[in-house]
N, C-alpha and C positions, 0 to 999 in steps of 0.2 A: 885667673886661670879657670874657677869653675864654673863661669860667665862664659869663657869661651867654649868648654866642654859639654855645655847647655845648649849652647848655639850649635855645636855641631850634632847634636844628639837632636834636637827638633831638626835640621837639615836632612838629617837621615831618616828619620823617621815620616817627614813631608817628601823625599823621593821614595821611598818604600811605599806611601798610600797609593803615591802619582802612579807606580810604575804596578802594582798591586789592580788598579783603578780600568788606568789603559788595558791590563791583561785581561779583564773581565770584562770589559767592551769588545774587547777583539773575540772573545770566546763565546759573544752570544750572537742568536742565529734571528734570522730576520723568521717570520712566520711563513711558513712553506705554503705555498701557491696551490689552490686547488689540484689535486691530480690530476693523471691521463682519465681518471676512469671517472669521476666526480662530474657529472651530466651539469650544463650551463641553462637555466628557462631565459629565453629572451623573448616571449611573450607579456603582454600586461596580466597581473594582478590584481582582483579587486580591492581597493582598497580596504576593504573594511576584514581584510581577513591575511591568510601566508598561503602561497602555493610551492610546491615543490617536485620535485619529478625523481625516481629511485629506478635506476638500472640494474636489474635482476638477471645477472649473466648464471648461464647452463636452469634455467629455471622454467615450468611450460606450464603454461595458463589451461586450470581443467572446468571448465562451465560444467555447472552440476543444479538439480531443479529439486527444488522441496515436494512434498504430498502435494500441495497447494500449485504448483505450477511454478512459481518465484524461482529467478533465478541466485545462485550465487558462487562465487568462483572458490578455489585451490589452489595453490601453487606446490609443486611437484619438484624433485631436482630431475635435471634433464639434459644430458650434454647437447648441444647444436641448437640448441633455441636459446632464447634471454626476452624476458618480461619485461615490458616498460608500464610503471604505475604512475599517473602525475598523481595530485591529488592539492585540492582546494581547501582550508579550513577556514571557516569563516570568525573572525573574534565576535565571543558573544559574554555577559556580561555570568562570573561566577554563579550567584545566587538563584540562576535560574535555572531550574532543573532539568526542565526539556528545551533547552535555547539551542542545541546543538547543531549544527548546519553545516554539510561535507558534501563535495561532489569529488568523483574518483573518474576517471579516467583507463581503462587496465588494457591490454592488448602483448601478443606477442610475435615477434620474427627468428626467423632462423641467425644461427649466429654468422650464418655465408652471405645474408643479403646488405650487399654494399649498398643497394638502389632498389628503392619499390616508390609504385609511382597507381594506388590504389583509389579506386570511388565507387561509392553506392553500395551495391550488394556485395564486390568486391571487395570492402574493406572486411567480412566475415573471413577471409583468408588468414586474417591474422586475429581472427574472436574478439575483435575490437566488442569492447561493452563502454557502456556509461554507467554509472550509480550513482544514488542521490540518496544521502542519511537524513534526516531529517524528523521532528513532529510535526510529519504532513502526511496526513494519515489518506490513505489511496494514492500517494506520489511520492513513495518511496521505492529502493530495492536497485537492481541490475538491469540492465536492457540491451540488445543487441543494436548497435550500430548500423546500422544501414544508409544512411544519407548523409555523402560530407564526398571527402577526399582525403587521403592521407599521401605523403610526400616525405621519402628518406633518399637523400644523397649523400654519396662522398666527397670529402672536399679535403684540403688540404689541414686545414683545422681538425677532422673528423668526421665524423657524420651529424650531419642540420636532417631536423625532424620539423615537420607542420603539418598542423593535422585541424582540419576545420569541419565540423560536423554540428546536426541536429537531432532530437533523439524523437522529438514530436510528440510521447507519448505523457510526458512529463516537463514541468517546468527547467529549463537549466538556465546558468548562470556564467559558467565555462561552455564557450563555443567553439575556444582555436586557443590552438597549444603550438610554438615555437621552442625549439630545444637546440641546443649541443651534445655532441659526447661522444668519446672513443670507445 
């Protein structure tokens, strides 16, 4: 008798984990999918570093110049504009002090343009700049963009950004940036 009261007490207690088990698989949640608003880069990366792109919705890019002439930017809250920053970081090795190596990308549009279709000197429309961090001493700092093209369409995905540019006055590394994003 208490052989069998054993057997049913482990029976019970082996449908209680099962059923315990399954309830806790059913309640957990897969990892939620990039957002609407989480920008896609489908451009290359150099390998030897991470790039990245940040959509700065209601936010207005303010070009501002040192005593020295240098430029360097702001960012502002702003309703009807949105800032797009890509940005390069290059992996360099800790113990080095000045190893550090970024290029930046920064520009802004209004938040009503579905489609811009921008080159040359045109692309100042939107204060397109380049930057380069660096211990590269005379080849650092901000610059205005003036030679490329820049390209925003709507599509049913979103909006596809490409933007192919040279800055001439400085070495770069980032030439052309492909993106997504709502």
């Amino acid at each position: 008798m208490l052989v069998r009261q054993m057997k049913h007490k482990t029976t019970t207690m082996k449908k209680f984990i099962l059923v315990f088990l399954l309830g806790f698989l059913c309640s957990c949640k897969a990892q939620k999918p990039l957002s609407d608003t989480s920008p896609i880069l489908s451009s290359e990366c150099p390998t030897d570093g991470t790039c990245e792109i940040e959509i700065l919705k209601n936010k207005q890019l303010l070009l501002l110049y040192d005593d020295f002439g240098g430029m360097y930017y702001d960012l502002k809250d702003h309703e009807g504009t949105t800032v797009i920053h890509y940005q390069y970081n290059k992996t360099t090795q800790a113990n080095l002090q000045d190893g550090h190596y970024r290029e930046d990308l920064i520009f802004e549009i209004k938040n009503s343009d579905k489609s811009l279709k921008l080159s040359d000197l045109a692309l100042q429309e939107t204060k397109l700049i380049f930057g380069r961090q660096c211990f590269c001493r005379g080849e650092t700092g901000y610059f205005k963009v003036e030679k490329g093209s820049l390209l925003l369409e709507n599509t049913k995905e979103g909006q596809q950004l490409q933007v192919e540019f040279t800055v001439g006055k400085i070495p770069q590394l980032i030439t052309q940036i492909k993106a997504k994003f709502n």
